[in-house]
C-alpha positions in Angstrom: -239.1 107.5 95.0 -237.7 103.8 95.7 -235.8 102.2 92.0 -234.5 99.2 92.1 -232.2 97.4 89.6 -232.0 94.0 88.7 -229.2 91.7 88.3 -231.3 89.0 87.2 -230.2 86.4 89.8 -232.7 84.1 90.8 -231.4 84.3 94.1 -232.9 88.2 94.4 -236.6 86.8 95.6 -235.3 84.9 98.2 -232.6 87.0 100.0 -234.5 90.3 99.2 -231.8 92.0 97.5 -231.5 94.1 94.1 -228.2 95.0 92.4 -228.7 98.8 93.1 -231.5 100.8 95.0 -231.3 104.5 94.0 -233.5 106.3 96.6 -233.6 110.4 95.5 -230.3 111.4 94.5 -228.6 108.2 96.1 -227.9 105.4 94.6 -225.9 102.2 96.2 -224.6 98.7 94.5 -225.0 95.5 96.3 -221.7 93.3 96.9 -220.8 92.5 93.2 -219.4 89.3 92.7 -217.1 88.1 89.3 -220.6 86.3 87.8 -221.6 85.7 84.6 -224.6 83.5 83.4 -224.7 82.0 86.6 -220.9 81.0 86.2 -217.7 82.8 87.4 -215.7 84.9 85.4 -211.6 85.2 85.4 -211.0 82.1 87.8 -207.9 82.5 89.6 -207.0 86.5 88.4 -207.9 89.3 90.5 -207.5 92.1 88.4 -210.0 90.3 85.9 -212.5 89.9 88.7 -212.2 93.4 89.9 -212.7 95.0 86.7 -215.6 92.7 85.8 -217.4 93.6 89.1 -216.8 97.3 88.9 -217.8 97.3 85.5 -221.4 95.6 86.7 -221.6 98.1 89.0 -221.3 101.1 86.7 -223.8 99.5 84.2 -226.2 99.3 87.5 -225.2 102.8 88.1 -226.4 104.1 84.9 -229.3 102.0 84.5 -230.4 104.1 87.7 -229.8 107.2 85.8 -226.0 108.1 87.3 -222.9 108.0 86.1 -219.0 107.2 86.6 -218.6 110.4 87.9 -221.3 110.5 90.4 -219.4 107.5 92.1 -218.4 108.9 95.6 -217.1 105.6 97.6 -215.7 101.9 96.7 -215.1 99.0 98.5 -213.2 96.1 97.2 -213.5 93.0 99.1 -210.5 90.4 98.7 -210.2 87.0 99.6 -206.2 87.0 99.9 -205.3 90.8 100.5 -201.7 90.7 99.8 -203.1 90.5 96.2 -204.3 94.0 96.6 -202.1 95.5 94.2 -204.2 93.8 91.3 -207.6 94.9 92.3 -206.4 98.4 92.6 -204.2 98.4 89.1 -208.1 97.7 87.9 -209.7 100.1 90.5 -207.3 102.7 89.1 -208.2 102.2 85.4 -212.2 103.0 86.3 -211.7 105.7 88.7 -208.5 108.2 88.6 -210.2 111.0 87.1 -213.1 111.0 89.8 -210.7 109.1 92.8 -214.0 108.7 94.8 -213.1 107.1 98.7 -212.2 103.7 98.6 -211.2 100.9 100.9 -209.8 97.2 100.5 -210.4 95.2 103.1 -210.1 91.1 103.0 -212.7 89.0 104.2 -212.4 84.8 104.9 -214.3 83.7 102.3 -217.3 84.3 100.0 -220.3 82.3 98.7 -218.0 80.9 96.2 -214.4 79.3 96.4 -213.6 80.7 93.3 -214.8 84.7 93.9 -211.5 86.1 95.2 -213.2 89.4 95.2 -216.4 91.2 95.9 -216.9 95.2 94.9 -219.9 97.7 96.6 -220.3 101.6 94.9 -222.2 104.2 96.3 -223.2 107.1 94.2 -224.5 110.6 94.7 -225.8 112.4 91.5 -225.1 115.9 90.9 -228.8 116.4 89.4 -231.3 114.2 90.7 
């Protein structure tokens, strides 16, 4: 069984892409990016972004029947990764209690100037 969540961007059709795919007991979160009504969210703070995208990501994650605590890796994309320090403070907020296996890793750029950061989330559920 193949579900696939939407984030509603129009964008979807054309690269072939859903938010999440939860295949069995699996379920995995595309690269979430700080967008909101087709506009980005917390320009210029890190921490904001980061929360905001992991917090898309869980929604996805429970619209595919998981939870927070099924949540077994993270990644956290930056733009400028001496700025780490504020994605995690938000990383750390989400996930302390479950501390699934995570890596921050900076990239050159996204789609967007403004993005400064970009979250994935894989999940294994306990009961599928």
């Amino acid at each position: 069984m193949r579900k696939l969540i939407s984030s509603g961007s129009h964008l979807e059709e054309s690269i072939g892409f859903s938010r999440a795919c939860r295949v069995g007991n699996m379920i995995s979160v595309s690269g979430t990016a700080p967008i909101e009504n087709g506009e980005t969210v917390y320009v210029g703070d890190v921490y904001g972004q980061t929360k905001y995208c992991l917090e898309l990501s869980l929604r996805a994650i429970e619209e595919a029947g998981g939870a927070i605590g099924d949540v077994i890796r993270t990644r956290i994309m930056l733009t400028d990764i001496s700025r780490w320090q504020e994605a995690a403070k938000a990383h750390g907020e989400l996930f302390s209690k479950i501390k699934p296996a995570c890596t921050f890793v900076e990239v050159s750029r996204f789609i967007e100037p403004e993005w400064l950061v970009e979250t994935e989330v894989d999940c294994v559920l306990a009961k599928a």
